[in-house]
C-alpha positions in Angstrom: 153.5 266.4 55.3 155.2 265.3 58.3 153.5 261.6 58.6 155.3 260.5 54.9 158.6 261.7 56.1 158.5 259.6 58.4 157.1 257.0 56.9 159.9 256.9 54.3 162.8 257.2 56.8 161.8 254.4 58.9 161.1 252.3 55.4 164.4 253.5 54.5 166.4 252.6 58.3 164.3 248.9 58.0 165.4 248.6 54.4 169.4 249.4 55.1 169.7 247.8 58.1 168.3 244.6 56.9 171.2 244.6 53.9 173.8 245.2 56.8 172.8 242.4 58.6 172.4 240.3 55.6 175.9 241.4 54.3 177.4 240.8 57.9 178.6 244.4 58.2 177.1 244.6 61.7 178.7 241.8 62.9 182.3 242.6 65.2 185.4 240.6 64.3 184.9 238.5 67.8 182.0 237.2 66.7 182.9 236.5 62.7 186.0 234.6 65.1 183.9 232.8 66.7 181.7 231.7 64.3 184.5 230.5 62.4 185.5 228.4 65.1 182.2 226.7 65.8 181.6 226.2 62.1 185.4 224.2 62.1 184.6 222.4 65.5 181.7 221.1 64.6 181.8 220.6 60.5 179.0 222.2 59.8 180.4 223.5 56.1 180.3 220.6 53.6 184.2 218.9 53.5 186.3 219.8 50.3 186.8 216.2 48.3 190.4 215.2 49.3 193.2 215.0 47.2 194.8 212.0 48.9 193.7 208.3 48.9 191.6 206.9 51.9 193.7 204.4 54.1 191.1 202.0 55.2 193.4 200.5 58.6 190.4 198.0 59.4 191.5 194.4 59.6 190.0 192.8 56.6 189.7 188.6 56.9 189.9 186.6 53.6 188.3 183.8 53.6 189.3 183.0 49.9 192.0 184.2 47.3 188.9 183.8 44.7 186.9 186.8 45.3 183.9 185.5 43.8 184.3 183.2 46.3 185.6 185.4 49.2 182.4 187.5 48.1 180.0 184.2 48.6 181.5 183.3 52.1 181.3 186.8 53.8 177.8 186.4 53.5 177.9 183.1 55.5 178.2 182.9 59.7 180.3 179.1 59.1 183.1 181.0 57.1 184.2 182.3 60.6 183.9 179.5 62.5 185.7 177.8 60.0 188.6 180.7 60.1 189.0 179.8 63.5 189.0 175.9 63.4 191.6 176.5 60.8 193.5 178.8 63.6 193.6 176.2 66.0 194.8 173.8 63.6 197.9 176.1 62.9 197.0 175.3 59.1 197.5 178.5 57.0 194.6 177.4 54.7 191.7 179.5 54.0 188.1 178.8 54.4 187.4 178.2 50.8 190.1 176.2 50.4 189.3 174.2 52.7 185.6 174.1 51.2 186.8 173.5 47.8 189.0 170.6 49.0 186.1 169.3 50.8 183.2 169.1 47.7 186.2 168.1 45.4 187.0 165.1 47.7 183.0 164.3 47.8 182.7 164.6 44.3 185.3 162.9 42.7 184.8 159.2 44.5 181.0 160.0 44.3 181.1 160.1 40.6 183.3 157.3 40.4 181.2 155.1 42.8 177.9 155.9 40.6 179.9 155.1 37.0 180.9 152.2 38.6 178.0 150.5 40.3 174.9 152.7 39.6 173.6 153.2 42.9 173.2 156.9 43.9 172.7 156.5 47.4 175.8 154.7 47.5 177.8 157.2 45.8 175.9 159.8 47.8 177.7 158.1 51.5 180.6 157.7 49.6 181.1 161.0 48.4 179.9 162.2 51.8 182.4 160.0 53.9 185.4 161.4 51.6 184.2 164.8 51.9 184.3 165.1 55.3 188.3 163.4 55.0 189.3 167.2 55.3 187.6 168.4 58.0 188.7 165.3 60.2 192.7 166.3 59.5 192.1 170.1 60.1 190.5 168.3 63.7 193.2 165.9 64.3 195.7 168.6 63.6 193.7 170.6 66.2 193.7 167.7 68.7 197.3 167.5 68.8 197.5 171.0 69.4 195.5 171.5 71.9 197.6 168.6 73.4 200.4 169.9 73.4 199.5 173.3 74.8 197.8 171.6 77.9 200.6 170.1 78.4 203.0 172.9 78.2 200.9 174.8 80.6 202.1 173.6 83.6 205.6 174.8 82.9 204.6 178.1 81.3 202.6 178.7 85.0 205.7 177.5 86.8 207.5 180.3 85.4 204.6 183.0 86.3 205.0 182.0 89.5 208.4 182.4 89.9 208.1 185.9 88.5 205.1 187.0 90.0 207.4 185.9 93.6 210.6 187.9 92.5 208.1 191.0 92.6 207.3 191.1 88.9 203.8 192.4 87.9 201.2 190.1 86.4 201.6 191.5 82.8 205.0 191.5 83.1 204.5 187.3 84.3 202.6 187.1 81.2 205.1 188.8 78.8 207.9 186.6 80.1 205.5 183.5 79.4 204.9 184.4 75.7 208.6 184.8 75.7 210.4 182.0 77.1 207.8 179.4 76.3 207.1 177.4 73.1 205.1 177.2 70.6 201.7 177.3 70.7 201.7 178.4 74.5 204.1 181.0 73.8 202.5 182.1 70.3 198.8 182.1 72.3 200.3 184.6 75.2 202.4 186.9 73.0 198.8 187.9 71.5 197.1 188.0 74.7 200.0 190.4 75.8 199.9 192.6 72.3 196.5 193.1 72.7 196.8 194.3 76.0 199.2 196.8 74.9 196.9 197.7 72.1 194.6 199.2 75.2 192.4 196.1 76.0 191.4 195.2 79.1 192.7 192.3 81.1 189.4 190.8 81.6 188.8 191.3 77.3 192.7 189.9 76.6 191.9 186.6 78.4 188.2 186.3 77.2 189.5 186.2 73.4 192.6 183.5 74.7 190.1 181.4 76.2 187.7 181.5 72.7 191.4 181.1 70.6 192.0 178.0 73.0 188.9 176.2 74.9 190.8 174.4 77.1 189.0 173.5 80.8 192.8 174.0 82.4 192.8 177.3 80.8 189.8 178.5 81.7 190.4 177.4 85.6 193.8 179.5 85.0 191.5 182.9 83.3 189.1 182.5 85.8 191.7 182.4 88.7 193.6 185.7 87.6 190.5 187.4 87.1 189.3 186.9 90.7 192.1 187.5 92.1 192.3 191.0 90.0 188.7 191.4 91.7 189.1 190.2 95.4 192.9 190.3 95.5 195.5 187.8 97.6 198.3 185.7 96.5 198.2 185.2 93.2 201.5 182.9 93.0 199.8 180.6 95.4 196.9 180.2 93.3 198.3 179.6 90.3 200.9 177.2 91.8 198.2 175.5 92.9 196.2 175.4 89.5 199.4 174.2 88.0 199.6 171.3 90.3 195.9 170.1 89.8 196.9 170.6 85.9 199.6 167.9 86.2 197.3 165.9 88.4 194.6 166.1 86.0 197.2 165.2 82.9 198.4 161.9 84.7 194.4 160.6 85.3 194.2 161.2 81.8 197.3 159.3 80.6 196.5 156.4 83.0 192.9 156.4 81.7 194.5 156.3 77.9 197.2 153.5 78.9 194.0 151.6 80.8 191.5 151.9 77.7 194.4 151.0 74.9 192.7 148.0 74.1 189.6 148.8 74.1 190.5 151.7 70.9 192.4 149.6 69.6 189.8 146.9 69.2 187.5 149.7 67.7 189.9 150.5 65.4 190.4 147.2 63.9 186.8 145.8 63.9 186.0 149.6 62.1 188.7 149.4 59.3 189.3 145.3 59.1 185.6 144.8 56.8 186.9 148.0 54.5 190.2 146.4 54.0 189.3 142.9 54.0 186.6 143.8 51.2 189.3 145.5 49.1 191.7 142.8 49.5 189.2 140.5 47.9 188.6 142.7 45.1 192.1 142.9 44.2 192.1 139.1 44.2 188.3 138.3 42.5 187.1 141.6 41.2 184.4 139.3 39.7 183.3 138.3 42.7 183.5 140.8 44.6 181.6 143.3 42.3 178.9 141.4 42.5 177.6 143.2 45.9 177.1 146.1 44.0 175.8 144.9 40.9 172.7 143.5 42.2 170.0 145.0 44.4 170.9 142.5 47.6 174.1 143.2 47.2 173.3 147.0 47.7 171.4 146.4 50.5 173.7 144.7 52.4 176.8 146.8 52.0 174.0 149.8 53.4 173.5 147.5 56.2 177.3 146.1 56.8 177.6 149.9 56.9 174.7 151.1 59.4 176.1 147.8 62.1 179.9 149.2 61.4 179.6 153.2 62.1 177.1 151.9 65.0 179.4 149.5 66.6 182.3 152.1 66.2 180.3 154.5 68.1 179.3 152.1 70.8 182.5 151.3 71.3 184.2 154.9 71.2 181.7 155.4 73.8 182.5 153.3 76.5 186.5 154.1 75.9 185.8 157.6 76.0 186.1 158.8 80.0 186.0 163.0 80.5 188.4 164.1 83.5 
């Protein structure tokens, strides 16, 4: 009689104390705290939906103000590339705009050239030749640039130096460069100095100038900071010094431009003087002069007047063209 007593009471004490621990009854307020705090830290409930609209702050690049074809160019690696030729240009166009322009400059003259003479290779040069019209502006514009920042960089480390000698701190040298100088040297270090502030490194700062501006007498200037910032000394010194092989390096390059004038000039002329002499006679005899490419000889030799021109322009661009 004895044995199913206490069968049933310990069936009884299992059963109850497994619905107090399942209820959470045996649990002390210290420990329902705490739980509550570990289940906040670490999100392990599901989140409630918010009521309030995401704010997405990630910098997002358009390429295009068509977003079917903003859409088309984030898929491709040249729409960057093409962001930052742009950049360097200081042209506020996009990459598809600059894209469109391009195919509508190659198709237009193509389809002209081929309703006019019938010869799609022709046409095919042609329309290439005034497609790439665009791209050699956005370059040109580049060139100048680039110019003009190289040779504003003396002065702009002419005035580092004289702050960095008054007892001024380098990003403090650097601040008073991208305020006092002009455009672009002064635009180029105003962001090198934001994104320090923004919590980049030095080191990361002038990295991403020297990919904004690929300059050799830029990179000699980055890669002197950043050894000093390594191996210490004078930094004033060094950067005087840097500024003078600058200028040194921007008179060579003046007196090699004044020495080859002839030379690009002669390029110049013998490269444009068939192309204008052609059209000139055109204008006069359009009879005659149509006749090259209305006929298959005549096709063939305006392919080979152009292979000896383009040839001969880069021969002579060549031996002109002297790196310092």
């Amino acid at each position: 009689m004895l044995l199913p007593l206490l069968i049933v009471f310990l069936g009884a004490f299992v059963v109850l104390a497994l619905v107090l621990l399942g209820s959470g009854v045996g649990v002390s307020k210290e420990t329902k705290k705490t739980l509550a705090v570990l289940a906040s830290t670490l999100a392990v409930d599901k989140p409630e939906k918010s009521k309030d609209p995401v704010v997405d702050i990630r910098k997002e690049e358009l390429f295009s103000a068509i977003p079917w074809v903003n859409r088309w160019l984030l898929k491709l690696d040249v729409a960057p590339r093409l962001s930052r030729l742009l950049y360097q240009a200081n042209l506020k166009w996009t990459a598809g705009a600059l894209i469109l322009t391009s195919v509508t400059c190659c198709v237009i003259p193509a389809y002209l050239m081929y309703v006019r003479s019938t010869g799609v290779i022709l046409a095919l040069l042609i329309g290439a030749l005034s497609g790439f019209t665009p791209f050699v502006y956005v370059l040109w514009k580049r060139k100048k640039r680039f110019d003009k920042f190289e040779a504003e960089l003396p002065e702009a480390l002419d005035m580092m130096v004289s702050a960095l000698r008054v007892g001024q701190s380098l990003v403090s040298a650097l601040d008073l460069v991208a305020k006092e100088s002009p455009d672009p040297v002064g635009s180029e270090f105003r962001i090198c100095c934001e994104e320090q502030n923004y919590g980049l490194e030095l080191r990361t700062a002038l990295h991403n100038l020297q990919s904004r501006v690929p300059l050799q007498d830029l990179n000699m200037v980055a890669t002197a900071i950043l050894i000093q910032k390594e191996t210490g000394g004078n930094l004033a010194e060094v950067l005087d010094k840097v500024a003078n092989v600058i200028r040194e390096r921007f008179k060579l390059k003046r007196q090699i431009k004044v020495h080859t004038a002839q030379g690009r000039m002669t390029g110049w002329i013998l490269s444009f003087l068939p192309v204008m002499l052609g059209l000139a006679l055109y204008l006069v005899n359009p009879d005659t002069m149509s006749l090259l490419w209305k006929r298959e000889i005549g096709i063939k030799l305006l392919y080979a007047a152009g292979f000896m021109m383009i040839t001969g322009a880069l021969i002579i661009r060549k031996i002109v063209r002297m790196d310092v």
